[in-house]
C-alpha positions as CSV (number, residue, x, y, z in Angstrom):
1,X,53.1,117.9,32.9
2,X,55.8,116.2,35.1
3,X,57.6,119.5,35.4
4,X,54.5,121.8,36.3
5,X,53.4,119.2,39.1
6,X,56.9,119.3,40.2
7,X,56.3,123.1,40.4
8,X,52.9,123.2,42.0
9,X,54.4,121.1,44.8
10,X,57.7,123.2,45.2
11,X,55.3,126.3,45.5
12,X,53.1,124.7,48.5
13,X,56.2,123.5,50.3
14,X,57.6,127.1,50.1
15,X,54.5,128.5,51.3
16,X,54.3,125.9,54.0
17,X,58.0,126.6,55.3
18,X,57.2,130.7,54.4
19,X,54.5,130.6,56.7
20,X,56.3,129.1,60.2
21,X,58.7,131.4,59.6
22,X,59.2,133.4,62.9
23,X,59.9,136.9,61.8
24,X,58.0,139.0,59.3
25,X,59.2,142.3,58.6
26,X,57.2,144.8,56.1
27,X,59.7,147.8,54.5
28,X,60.6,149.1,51.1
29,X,62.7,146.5,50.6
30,X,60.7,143.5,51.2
31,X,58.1,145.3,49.3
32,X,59.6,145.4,46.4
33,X,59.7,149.3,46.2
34,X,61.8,151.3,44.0
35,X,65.6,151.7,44.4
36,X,64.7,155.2,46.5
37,X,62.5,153.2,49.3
38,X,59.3,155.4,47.6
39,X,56.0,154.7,46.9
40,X,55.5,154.7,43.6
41,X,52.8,156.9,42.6
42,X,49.2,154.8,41.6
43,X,50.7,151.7,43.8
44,X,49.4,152.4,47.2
45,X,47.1,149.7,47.1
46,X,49.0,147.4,45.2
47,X,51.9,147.8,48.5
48,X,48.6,147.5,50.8
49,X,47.3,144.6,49.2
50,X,50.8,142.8,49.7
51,X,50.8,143.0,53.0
52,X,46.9,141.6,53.4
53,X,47.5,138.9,51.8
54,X,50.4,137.9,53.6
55,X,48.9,138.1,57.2
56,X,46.1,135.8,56.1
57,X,49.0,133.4,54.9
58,X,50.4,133.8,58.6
59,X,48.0,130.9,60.5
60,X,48.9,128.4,63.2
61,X,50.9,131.5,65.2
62,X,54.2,130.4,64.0
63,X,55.6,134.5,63.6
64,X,56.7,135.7,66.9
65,X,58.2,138.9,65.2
66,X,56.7,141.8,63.7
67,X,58.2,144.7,61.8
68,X,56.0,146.7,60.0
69,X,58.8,149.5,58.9
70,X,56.1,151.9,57.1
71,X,58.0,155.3,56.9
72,X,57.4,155.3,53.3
73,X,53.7,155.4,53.2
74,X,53.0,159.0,53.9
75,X,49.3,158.8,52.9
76,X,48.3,155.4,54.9
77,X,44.7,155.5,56.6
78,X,44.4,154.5,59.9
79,X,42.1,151.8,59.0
80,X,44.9,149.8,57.1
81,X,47.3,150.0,60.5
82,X,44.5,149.2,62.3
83,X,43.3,145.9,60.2
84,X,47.4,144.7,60.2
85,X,48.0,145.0,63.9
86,X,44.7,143.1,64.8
87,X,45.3,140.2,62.6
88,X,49.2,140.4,63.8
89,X,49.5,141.1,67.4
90,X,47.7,137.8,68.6
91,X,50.1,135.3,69.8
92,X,53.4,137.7,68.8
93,X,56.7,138.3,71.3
94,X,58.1,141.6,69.6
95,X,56.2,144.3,67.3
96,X,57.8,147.3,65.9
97,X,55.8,149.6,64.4
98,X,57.7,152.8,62.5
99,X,55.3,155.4,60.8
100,X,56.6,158.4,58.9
101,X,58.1,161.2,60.7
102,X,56.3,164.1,59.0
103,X,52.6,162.6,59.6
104,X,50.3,165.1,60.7
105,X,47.7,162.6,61.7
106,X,50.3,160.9,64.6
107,X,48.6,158.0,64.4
108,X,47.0,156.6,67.7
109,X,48.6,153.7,68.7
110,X,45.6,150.9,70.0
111,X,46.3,150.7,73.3
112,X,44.0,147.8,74.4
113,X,44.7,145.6,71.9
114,X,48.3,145.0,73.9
115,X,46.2,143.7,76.8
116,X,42.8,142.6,75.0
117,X,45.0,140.2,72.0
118,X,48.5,141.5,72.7
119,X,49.5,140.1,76.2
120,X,52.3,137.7,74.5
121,X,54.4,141.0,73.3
122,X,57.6,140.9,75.2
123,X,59.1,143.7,72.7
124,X,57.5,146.8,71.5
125,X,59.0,149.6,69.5
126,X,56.9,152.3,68.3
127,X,58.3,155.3,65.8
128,X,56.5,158.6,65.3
129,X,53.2,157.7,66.4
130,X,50.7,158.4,69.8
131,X,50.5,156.2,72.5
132,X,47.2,157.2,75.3
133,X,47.1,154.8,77.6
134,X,43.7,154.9,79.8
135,X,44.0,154.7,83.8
136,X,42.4,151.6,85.3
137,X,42.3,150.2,81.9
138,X,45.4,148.8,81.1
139,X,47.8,145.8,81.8
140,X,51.7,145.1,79.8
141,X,52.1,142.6,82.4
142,X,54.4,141.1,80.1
143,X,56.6,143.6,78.4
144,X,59.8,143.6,78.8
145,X,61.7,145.9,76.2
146,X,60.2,149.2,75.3
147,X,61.5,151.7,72.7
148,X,59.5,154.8,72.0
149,X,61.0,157.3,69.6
150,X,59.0,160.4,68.7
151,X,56.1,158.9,70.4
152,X,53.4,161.6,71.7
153,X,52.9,160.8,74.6
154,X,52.1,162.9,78.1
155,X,54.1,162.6,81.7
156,X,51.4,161.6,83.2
157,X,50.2,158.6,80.5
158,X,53.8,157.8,80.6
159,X,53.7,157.5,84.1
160,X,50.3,155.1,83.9
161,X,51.8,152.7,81.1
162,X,55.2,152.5,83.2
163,X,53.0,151.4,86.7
164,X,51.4,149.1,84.5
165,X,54.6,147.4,83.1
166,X,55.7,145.1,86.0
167,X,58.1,142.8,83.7
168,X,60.4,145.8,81.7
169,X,63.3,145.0,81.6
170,X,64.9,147.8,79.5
171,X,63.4,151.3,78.8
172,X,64.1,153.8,75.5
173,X,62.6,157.3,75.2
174,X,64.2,159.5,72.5
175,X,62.4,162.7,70.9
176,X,59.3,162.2,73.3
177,X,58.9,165.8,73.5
178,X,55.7,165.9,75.8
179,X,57.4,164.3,78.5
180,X,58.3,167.0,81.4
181,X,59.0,164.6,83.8
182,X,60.2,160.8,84.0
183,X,58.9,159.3,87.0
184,X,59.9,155.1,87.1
185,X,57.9,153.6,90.3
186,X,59.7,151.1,92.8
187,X,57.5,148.6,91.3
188,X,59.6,148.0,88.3
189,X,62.1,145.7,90.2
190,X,63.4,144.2,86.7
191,X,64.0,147.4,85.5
192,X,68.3,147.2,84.7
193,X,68.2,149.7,81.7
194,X,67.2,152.9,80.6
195,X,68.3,155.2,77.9
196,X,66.8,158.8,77.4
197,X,67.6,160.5,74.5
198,X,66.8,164.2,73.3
199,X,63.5,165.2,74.7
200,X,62.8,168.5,75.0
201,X,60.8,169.7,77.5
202,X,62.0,167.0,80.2
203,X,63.2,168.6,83.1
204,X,63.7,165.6,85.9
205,X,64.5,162.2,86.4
206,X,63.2,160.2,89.0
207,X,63.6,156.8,89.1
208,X,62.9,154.5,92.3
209,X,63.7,151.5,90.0
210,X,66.1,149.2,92.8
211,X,68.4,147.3,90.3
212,X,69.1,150.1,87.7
213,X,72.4,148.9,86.1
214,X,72.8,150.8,83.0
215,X,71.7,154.6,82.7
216,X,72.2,156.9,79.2
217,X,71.5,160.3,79.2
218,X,71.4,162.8,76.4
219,X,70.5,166.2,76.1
220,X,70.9,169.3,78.1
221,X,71.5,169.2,82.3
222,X,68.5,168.0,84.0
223,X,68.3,166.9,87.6
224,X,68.8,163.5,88.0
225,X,67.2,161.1,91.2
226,X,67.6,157.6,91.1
227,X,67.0,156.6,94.4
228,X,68.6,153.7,96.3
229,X,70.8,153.5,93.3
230,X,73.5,150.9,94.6
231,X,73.2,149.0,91.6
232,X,73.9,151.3,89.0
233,X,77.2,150.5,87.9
234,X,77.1,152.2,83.9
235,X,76.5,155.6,83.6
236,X,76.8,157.5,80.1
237,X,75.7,161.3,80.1
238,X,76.4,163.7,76.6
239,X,74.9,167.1,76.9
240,X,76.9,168.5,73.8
241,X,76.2,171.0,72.5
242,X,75.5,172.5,76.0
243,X,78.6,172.9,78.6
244,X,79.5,172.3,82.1
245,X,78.6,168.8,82.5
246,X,81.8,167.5,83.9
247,X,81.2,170.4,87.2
248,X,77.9,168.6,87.5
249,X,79.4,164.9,87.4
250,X,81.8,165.9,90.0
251,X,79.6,167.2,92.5
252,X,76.8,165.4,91.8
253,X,77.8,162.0,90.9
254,X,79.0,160.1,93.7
255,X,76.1,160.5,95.5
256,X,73.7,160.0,92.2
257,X,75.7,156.3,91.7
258,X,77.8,155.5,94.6
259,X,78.7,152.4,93.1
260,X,79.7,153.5,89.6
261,X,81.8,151.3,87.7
262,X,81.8,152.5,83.8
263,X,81.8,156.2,83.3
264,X,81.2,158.2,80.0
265,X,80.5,162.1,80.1
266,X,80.4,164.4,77.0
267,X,80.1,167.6,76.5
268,X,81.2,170.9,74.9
269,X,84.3,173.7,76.2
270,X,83.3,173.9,79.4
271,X,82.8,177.4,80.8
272,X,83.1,179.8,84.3
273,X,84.8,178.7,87.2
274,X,87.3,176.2,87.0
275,X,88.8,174.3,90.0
276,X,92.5,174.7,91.0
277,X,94.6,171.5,91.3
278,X,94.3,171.7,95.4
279,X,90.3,171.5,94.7
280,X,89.0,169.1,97.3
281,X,86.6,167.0,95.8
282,X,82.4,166.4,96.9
283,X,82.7,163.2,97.0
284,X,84.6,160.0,95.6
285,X,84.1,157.0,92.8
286,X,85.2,154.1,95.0
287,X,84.4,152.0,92.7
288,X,85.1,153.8,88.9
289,X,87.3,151.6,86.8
290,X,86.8,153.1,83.7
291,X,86.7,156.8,83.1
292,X,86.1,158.0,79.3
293,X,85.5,162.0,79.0
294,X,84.7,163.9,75.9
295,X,85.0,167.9,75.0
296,X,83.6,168.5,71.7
297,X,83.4,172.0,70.0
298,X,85.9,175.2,69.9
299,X,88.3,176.3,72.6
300,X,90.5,178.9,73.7
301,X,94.1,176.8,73.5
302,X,95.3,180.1,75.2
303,X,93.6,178.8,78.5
304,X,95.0,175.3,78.1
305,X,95.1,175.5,82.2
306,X,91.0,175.2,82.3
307,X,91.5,171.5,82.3
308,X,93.7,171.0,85.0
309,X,90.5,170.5,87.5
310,X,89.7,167.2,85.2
311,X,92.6,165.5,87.2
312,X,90.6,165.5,90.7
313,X,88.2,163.0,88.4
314,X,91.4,160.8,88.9
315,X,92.2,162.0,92.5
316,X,88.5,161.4,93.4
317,X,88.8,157.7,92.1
318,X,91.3,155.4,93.9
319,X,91.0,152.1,91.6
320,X,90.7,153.6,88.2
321,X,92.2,151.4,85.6
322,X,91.3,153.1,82.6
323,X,91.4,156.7,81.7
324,X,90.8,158.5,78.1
325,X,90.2,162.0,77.3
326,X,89.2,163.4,74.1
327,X,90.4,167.0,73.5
């Protein structure tokens, strides 16, 4: 008797502790899946139940942090994503939804429950999912970390949610492929970083954002505008498995960020004209201290020589401390 009250009390004080824990995370592994991450077959609602029950154990607001990482459940209803956000989001800093990467259905991400229950989210990462913003109808006054990876969403609804986002901070779009354009307004003034990776159809970047510090770039040459970019001081570009990047950095560059500090560039054997030794250079890094650069794939070795223009990067940049070249 003595032992099983000792129990019963252990138990409550572990769900009391459970339950102001700040982070709850939902994956295979805190599922209790299988050793493959799968859903075993007849268990769907056994998984589903799981997580039901623990939201209504989650009272008093105590979890700030959200991770539902769902890739595994390739047959999940709407509904059920629906019911978890709405008893989650309320009261939450960071939510990070990942959904399979082969669903069909791209489910619709609830946009107005971020500003109708959500407004406390600081942090939101969504995975393979949609994400319609409505103009006029929405408000992320208080976001401040956004990472969208294959995320369907349109230039022009990216465009609406980024007006609407006064407090980000830091911006990541990879494998967004409806996105043809990236436009950033002047009225993200807390805007220091953004990283673009891989989408397809984007064509420009246009960013009016006045303290960009940190820009990363990859996928094939685009055209870059980044405005009164004086405080962008980290720049990071790889373009492999396309070529000619380092031609583009060099003309384009020092007028792009003026004021660059740390530069990265990658990219494979570059290709037609090359620039003789007495080249004189578009413009200068005045301020470049380190210089990293990157040629991946084959090459001729017979036509070693192509190179030699890669030393106006160090004629064009007077206080350079720190130079590495990858070959």
């Amino acid at each position: 008797m003595q032992d099983a009250a000792r129990a019963a009390c252990a138990s409550r004080e572990l769900l009391q502790s459970w339950r102001h824990y700040p982070e709850l995370k939902f994956s295979a592994k805190t599922l209790a899946m299988d050793g493959q991450h799968n859903c075993i077959q007849g268990q769907m609602d056994s998984y589903i139940k799981r997580i039901d029950i623990a939201l209504q154990n989650c009272t008093g607001g105590w979890v700030k942090r959200f991770r539902f990482e769902l890739q595994f459940f390739h047959e999940l209803s709407a509904h059920h994503i629906n019911h978890w956000l709405d008893a989650a989001i309320p009261g939450i800093e960071e939510l990070t939804l990942e959904l399979p990467r082969d669903d069909k259905m791209k489910y619709k991400f609830p946009c107005k429950l971020l500003f109708e229950k959500g407004c406390s989210i600081q942090s939101l990462c969504l995975y393979s999912c949609a994400f319609h913003p409505d103009q006029g109808a929405c408000s992320f006054r208080n976001l401040k970390r956004v990472y969208f990876s294959l995320v369907h969403i349109t230039t022009e609804e990216l465009w609406i949610f980024l007006y609407n986002s006064l407090s980000l901070e830091h911006l990541e779009l990879g494998f967004c492929h409806k996105i043809a354009c990236l436009k950033i307004p002047c009225t993200l003034q807390l805007l220091n970083f953004l990283r673009v990776r891989r989408c397809n159809m984007l064509q420009i970047i246009v960013s009016d954002a006045p303290n960009l510090s940190t820009f990363h770039y990859e996928g094939p040459l685009i055209q870059l505008s980044l405005g009164d970019s004086l405080q962008l001081k980290h720049v990071n570009i790889s373009i492999y498995p396309w070529f000619n990047l380092f031609e583009y950095a060099r003309k384009q560059l020092p007028t792009v960020a003026p004021n660059v500090e740390t530069l990265f560039l990658m990219s494979a054997n570059e290709a037609g004209i090359f620039y003789p030794l007495i080249f004189q250079p578009h413009g200068r890094f005045l301020h470049l201290k380190y210089l990293e650069l990157v040629i991946v794939g084959p090459r001729n070795y017979g036509f070693g020589y192509q190179y030699t223009y890669l030393v106006t990067f160090l004629k064009a940049s007077p206080v350079l401390e720190t130079f590495i070249l990858h070959v």
